[in-house]
N, C-alpha and C positions, 0 to 999 in steps of 0.2 A: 980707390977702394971698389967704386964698381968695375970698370974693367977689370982686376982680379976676379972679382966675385963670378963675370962671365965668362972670366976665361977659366976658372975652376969647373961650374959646372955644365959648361957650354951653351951655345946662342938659342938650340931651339928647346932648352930646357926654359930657358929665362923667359923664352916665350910662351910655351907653353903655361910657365907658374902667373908670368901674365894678364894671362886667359884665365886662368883660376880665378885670380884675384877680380877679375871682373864680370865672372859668371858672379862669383858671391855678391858684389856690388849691386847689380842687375836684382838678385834675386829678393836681398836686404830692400828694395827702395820698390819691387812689386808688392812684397810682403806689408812694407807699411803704409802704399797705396790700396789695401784694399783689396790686392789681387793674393790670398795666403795659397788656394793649394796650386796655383800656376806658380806660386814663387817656392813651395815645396819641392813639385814638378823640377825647377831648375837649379836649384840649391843641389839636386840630389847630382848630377851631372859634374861638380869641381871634385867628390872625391873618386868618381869614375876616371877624368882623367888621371889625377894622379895616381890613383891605382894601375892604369896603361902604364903608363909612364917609370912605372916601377916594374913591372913588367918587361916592358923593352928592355929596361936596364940591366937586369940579371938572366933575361934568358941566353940560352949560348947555343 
C-alpha cells in the first residue's frame, strides 16, 4: 500500500508532504510550549510549501 502510494505520487512529493507534516508538528508543540507567535511564524510555512508544490505541478 505504501510503495503504491509513492509510486503514484512520487519520492520527492512524499518527501516534501513529510516535511509538511512535521513543520506542523514542530509548530503545534512550540505553540503549546509557550512559544505561540514563533509557532504562528512556522505553522504559516506547511501551506507555503504545498502551495510550491502545486505550482511546480501544473506549470509547463
Amino acid at each position: 500500500m505504501l510503495k503504491s502510494f509513492i509510486k503514484r505520487i512520487g519520492v520527492m512529493n512524499c518527501i516534501m508532504l513529510l516535511v509538511v507534516l512535521s513543520i506542523i508538528v514542530v509548530s503545534e508543540v512550540m505553540f503549546l510550549t509557550g512559544q505561540k507567535l514563533e509557532a504562528i511564524f512556522i505553522a504559516f510555512w506547511a501551506p507555503t510549501i504545498l502551495g510550491f508544490m502545486n505550482y511546480l505541478k501544473y506549470r509547463k
